[in-house]
N, C-alpha and C positions, 0 to 999 in steps of 0.2 A: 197710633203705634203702641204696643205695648212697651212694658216699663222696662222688659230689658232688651236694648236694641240686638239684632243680632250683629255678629261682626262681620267687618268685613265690605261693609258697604257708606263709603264713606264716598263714591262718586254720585254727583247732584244727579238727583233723579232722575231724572227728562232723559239724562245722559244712558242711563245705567238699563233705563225703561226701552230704549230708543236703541241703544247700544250704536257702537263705531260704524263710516259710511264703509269702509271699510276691514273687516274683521275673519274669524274663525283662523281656517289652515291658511287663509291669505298670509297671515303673520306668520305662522308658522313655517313657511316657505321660503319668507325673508324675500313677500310682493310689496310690504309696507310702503306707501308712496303719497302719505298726505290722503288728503282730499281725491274722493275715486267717484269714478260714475257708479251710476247702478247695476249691479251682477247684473248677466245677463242670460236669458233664453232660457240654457238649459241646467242640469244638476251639472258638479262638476267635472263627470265620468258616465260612459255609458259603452256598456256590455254587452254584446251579444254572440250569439255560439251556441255550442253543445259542450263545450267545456271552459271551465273557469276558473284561474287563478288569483285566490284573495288572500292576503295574507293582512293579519291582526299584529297592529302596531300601536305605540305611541306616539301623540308630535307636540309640538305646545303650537297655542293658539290664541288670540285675543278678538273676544267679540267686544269687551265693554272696559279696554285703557288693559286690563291687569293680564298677563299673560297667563295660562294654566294650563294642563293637560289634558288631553284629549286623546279618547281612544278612538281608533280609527282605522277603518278597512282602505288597504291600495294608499293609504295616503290622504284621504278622501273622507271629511265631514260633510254631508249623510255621505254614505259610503256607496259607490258608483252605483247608477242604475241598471239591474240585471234585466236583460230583453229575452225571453222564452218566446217557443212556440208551440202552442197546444198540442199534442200528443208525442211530441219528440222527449226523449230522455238526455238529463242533463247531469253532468257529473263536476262537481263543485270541490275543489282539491284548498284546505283552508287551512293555514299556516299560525300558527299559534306565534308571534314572535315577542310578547309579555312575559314578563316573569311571576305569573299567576295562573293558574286553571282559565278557559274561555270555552265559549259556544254561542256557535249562531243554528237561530231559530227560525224556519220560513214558516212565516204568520202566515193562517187561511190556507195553506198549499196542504191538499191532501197524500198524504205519504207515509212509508213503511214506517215504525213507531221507533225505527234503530236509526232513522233517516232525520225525526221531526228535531232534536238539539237541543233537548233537557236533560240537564248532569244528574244523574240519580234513578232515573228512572230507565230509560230504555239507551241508555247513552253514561259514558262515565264523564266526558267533556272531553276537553279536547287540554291538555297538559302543556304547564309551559315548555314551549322549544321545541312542540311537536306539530303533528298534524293530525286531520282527520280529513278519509274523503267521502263525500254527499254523490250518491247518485240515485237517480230515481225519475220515473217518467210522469211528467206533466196533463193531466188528464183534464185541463181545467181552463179557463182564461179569461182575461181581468187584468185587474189593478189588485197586488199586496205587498209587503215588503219585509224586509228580513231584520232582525235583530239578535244580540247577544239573550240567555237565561244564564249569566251569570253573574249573581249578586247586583251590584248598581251599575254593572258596565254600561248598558244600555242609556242611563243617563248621564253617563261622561261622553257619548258619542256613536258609540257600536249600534248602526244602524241604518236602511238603506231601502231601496222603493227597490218593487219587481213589478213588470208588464209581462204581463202572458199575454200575444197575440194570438185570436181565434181561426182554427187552421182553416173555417168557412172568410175570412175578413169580418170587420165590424159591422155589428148591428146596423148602428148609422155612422156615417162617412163626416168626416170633419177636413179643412183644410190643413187644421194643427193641431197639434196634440203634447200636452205638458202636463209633467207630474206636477202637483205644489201642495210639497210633505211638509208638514206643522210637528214643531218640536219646542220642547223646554229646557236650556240653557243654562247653566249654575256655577258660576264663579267657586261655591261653596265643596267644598268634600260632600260626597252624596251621603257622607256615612255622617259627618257632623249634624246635618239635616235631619234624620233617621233617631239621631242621637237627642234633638233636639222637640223634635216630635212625642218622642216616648215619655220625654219629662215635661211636655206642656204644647196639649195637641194645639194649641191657638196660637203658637207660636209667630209664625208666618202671616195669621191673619191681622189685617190694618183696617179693617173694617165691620170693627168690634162696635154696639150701640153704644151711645155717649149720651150725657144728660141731652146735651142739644137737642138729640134723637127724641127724647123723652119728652120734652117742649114743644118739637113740630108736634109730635103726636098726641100729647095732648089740646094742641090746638083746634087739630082738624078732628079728629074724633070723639072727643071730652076728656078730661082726666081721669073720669070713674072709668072707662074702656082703657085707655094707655097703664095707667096702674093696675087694672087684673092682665092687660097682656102681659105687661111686665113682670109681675107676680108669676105667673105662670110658666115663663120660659124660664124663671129663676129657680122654679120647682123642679121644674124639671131637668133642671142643670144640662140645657141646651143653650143654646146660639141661634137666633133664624138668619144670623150672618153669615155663618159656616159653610162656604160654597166648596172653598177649595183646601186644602190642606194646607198650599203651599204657594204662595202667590207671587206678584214680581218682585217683594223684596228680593226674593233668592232668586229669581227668574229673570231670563230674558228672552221674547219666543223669538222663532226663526220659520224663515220659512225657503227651505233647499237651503239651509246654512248660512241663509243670510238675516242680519238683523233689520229691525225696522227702518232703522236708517237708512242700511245697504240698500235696500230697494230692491230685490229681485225683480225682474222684469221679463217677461213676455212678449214677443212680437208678434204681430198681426196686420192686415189689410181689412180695410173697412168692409164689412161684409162676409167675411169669412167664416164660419163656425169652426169655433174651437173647445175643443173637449181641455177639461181639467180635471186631471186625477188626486183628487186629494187623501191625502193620507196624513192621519194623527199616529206621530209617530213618538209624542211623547211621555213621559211618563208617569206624569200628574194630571194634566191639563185637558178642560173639555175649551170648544175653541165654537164661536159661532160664526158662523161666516157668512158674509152676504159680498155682493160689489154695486156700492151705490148706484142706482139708476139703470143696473141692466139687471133682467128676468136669467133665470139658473134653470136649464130642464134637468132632470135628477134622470141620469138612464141607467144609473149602475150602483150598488151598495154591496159592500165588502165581495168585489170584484164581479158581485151575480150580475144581470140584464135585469132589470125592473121596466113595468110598463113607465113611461115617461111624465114625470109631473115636473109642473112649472113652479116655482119658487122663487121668494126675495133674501129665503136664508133658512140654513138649517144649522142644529149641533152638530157634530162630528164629535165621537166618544174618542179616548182612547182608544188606540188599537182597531177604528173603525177606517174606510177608507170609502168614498163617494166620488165616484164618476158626475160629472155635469157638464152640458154644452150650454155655450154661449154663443151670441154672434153678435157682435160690437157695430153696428150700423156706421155710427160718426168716425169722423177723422178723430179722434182725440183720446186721451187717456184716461183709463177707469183703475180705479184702487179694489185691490183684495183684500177685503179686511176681516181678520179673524179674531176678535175680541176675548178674552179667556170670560168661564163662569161668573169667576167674583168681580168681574171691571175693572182689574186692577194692571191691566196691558192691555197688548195684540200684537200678535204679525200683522206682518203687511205686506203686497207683491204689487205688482203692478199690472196692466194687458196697456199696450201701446204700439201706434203705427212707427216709430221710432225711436231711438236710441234715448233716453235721456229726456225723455215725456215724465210727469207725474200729474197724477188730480187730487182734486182734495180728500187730506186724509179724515176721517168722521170724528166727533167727539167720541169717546168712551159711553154707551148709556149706562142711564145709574145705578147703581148698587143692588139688586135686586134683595128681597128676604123672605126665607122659606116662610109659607103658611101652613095653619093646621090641617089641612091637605096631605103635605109634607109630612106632619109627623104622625095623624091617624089613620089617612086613606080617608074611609064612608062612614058618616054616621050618621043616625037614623033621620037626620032632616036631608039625606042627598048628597052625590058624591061631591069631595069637597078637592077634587084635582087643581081648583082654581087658588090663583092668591086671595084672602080674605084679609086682611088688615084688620086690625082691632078687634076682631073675634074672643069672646068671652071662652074663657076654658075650664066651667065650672067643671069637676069631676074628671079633667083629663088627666090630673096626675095621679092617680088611679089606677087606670086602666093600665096607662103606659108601664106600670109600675108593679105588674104583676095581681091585681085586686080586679073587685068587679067581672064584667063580662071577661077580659082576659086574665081570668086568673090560670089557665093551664097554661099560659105562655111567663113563663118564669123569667124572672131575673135574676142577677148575681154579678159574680165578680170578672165573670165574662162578657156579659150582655147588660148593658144600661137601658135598653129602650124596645117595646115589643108594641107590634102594630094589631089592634085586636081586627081590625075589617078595613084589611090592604082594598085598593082598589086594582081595576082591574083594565082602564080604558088605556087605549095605543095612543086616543088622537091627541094628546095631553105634548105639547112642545117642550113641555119643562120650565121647569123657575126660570124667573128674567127675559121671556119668549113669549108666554102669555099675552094676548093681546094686544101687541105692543104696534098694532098698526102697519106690521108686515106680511105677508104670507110666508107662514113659517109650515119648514115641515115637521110631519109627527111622524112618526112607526107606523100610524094608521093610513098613511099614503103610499106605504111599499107595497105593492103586488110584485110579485113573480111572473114572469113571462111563460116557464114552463111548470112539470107536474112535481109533487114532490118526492123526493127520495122516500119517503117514511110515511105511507099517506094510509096504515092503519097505528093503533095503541095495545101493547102487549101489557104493558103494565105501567103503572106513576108511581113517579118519586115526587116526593117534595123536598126542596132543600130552603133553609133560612138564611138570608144573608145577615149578618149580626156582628157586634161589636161593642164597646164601651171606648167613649172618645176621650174622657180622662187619664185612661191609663193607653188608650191608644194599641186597644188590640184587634184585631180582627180576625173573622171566621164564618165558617160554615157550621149552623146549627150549634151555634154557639162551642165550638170545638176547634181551637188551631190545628194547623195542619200534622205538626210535632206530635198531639197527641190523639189524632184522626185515623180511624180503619181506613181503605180506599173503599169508593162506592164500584160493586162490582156490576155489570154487565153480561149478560150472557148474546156469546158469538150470533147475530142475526136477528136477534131484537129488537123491538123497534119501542121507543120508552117516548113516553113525554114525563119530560123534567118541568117542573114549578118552583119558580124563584118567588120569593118572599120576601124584601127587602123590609127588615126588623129597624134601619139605620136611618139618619135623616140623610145621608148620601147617595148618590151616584156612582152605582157600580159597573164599569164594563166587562161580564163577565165573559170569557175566551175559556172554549174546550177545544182541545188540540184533538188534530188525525179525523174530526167527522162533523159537519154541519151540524147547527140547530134552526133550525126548522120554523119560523116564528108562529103561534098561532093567533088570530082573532079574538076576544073575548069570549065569542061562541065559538071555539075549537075548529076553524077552518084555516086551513093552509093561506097566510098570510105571503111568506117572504123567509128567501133563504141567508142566513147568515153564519161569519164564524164569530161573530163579537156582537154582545147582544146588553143594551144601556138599558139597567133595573132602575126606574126613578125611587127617591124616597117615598115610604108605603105604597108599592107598586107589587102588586103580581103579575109577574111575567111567565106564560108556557110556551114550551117550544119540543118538539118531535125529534129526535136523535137517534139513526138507525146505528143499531153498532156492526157494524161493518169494517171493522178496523182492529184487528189484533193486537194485543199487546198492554203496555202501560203508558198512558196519555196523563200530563197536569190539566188540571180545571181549576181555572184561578182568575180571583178581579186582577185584572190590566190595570189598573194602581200602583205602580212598582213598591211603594212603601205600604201597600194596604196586604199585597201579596206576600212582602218579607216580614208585615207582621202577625200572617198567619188566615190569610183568607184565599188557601191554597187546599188541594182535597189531589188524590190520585185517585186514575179514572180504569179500571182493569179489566179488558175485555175479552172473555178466555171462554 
């Protein structure tokens, strides 16, 4: 724990980790009843039509003992599930009733740039006490969902799953069909958080190294290796802790609004295929999900059709959403468990032939810690995607550091850390996924079922993802967004953008109003997304037709990475 606790959290852990069997708007309805079964089936509203009325409220709520506010559509944390249908047009009538600015955003939905619900740019917001109405025709279908772009609303609550049904029916047929949206939870003011970030980015993290650490590690590797790693990351005034920004201290995840405790639950017959639409709808938090003992086919990522891969787990980015069927053979109940990056939580749901079934829930696996992978990408003994433990770093501080091979990649008082030969591989699972004896999926498993939007290159951009984690800013090519041109566009273009991840973090980056396109290593049409996870020292390309008029945000899905300047406008004219 670091030395100054934050406040506020004085419920025994388990408790706070775990949160109440019963919580959120349940309390806030005044359902409070003790001791509750487990939620059950579905979200707690569902929508559907060609027209919709949602109105933006307050209510108070308790997931974890302490009651606190919540922002909230209809009434409703996550906020009712909106049901479309592929080519019909839908008109969204949305009631401001806060006494603050608001706006809701449909993530992944392609639409007019006055329609997509970012204040500032093609939109003023939506004002308190007023309205705004959304109309616009649905060309698409899938699994996405909607959120607020206004300041931290989104992680007080303002948030919600959408189904576009395909006006041909699905792909493949299922007997049941359940959203299960992954969210992060905060007792905390999102602004004290923000606050506290800025004056000490490790704030949150509990899983800092300790001499202990220094002991095992000199154990198993020798001491001359454990004291140049440690030398090293001191030089370089990193962390190979540093997963999350923000972890369960201040957290409590959810999944469809309910805590781990709650138990969200799913029904089933033995035998049945059921589809599960997951969607990370939170605003921190990368989540890994697996369900003990049952196989996961992947047939859909950020709402597209992908050919179908079998799996024991994958990550799920922010702002990313993954279709997968299951089919439960036994009578008995299976655990959904979504672990966050750092191990320091999880959601949890359930699938069950009955009411009131649960199975066992998994331990936590451990702590994982970036490797110099992480922070170089390829150096000339071969790509170094994997973890390396005890890896000597003669000369990395260096490079990293503006000198040697990278010396045109600069540093300063915006950018702490520059990657001189990012790699460049998809099949790379990510930190604490490596290896670990599962089949996990990579980026390198997406194919696309059909051609792509964008399938020549008019011209490349490169953008850097970058930052300085002491002072807690970020940006694009070393430039916050406050003091950032937009990248312009011209109408019918067809660009591949290259991300450059300068950072030891995980960014999920989201451009609104038009696909990115994902490419191969060797430039082939991989996989269609609208949110696309840059690993630390990773190049990532992706194909962008601009097909979309107007002014679009491009920004990491981080909500605090975003507010502090890793945001860019996108202008397509």
């Amino acid at each position: 724990m670091n030395k100054q606790e934050p406040r506020g959290f004085q419920l025994p852990r388990r408790r706070f980790v775990q949160g109440l069997a019963l919580g959120g708007v349940a309390a806030g309805l005044g359902l409070w009843r003790g001791n509750a079964m487990a939620q059950m089936a579905t979200p707690p509203a569902e929508l559907r039509g060609h027209h919709f009325e949602l109105d933006i409220d307050e209510l108070p709520v308790d997931f974890t003992g302490r009651k606190r506010i919540a922002t909230v559509v209809n009434g409703q944390l996550p906020a009712p599930l909106l049901r479309w249908r592929q080519g019909e047009t839908v008109t969204l009538r949305v009631r401001n009733r806060l006494k603050v600015s608001s706006s809701i955003h449909w993530h992944g939905i392609v639409l007019p740039a006055d329609m997509d619900g970012v204040p500032g740019l093609s939109f003023d917001g939506i004002p308190a006490g007023g309205e705004y109405t959304y109309r616009f025709t649905v060309n698409q279908s899938g699994t996405y969902w909607y959120h607020s772009h206004s300041r931290f609303q989104e992680q007080t609550g303002l948030y919600g799953p959408i189904v576009v049904e395909p006006r041909d029916g699905e792909r493949h047929s299922t007997e049941r069909d359940y959203v299960v949206m992954l969210n992060d939870w905060t007792d905390l003011d999102p602004e004290t958080i923000y606050t506290n970030l800025k004056k000490q980015s490790g704030y949150y993290n509990i899983g800092k190294r300790t001499v202990g650490d220094f002991v095992h590690d000199a154990g198993s590797a020798g001491i001359a290796k454990a004291l140049d790693e440690r030398r090293m990351w001191n030089q370089m005034r990193m962390d190979p802790a540093d997963l999350a920004d923000v972890s369960s201290v201040a957290y409590t995840y959810l999944t469809n609004g309910c805590t781990p405790a709650g138990n969200w639950t799913g029904l089933f017959n033995a035998g049945e295929k059921v589809r599960l639409r997951f969607i990370n709808g939170s605003s921190m938090t990368f989540f890994d999900v697996r369900i003990p003992g049952l196989k996961m086919t992947v047939v859909a990522a950020d709402g597209q059709a992908i050919e179908p891969v079998s799996v024991d787990e994958f990550r799920i980015g922010t702002a990313e959403t993954y279709d997968v069927i299951v089919q439960p053979s036994a009578d008995r109940a299976w655990t959904i468990f979504a672990q966050s990056i750092d191990r320091t939580g999880y959601a949890r749901a359930t699938l069950a032939p009955r009411a009131g079934m649960t199975a066992e829930v998994p331990s936590l696996d451990a702590r994982p810690l970036l490797a110099m992978g992480d922070m170089m990408g390829v150096m000339d003994h071969g790509a170094m995607g994997h973890d390396m433990p005890g890896m000597a770093m003669g000369g990395m501080s260096s490079m990293a550091h503006g000198h040697g091979i990278a010396e045109s990649l600069k540093t300063g008082p915006e950018v702490d850390m520059r990657v001189p030969t990012p790699r460049s591989n998809l099949d790379d699972p990510g930190v604490g996924l490596r290896d670990n004896g599962r089949r996990v999926l990579s980026y390198a498993d997406l194919h696309a079922v059909d051609a792509p939007i964008a399938p020549r290159v008019d011209r490349e951009m490169t953008l850097r993802l970058t930052g300085n984690m002491e002072r807690y800013l970020w940006s694009f090519d070393g430039q916050r967004y406050s003091g950032a041109e937009p990248l312009r566009l011209r109408y019918g273009e067809q660009v591949r953008i290259v991300l450059v991840n300068d950072t030891m973090m995980t960014h999920p980056i989201h451009l609104h109003g038009m696909w990115s396109e994902l490419e191969s290593p060797d430039g082939n049409f991989q996989v269609r997304k609208h949110t696309v996870m840059v690993q630390p020292a990773q190049r990532i390309a992706y194909r962008v037709s601009a097909d979309a008029l107007g002014r679009w945000a491009y920004h990491c899905h981080l909500l605090y990475h975003m507010e502090a300047g890793m945001f860019r406008e996108v202008v397509v004219a």
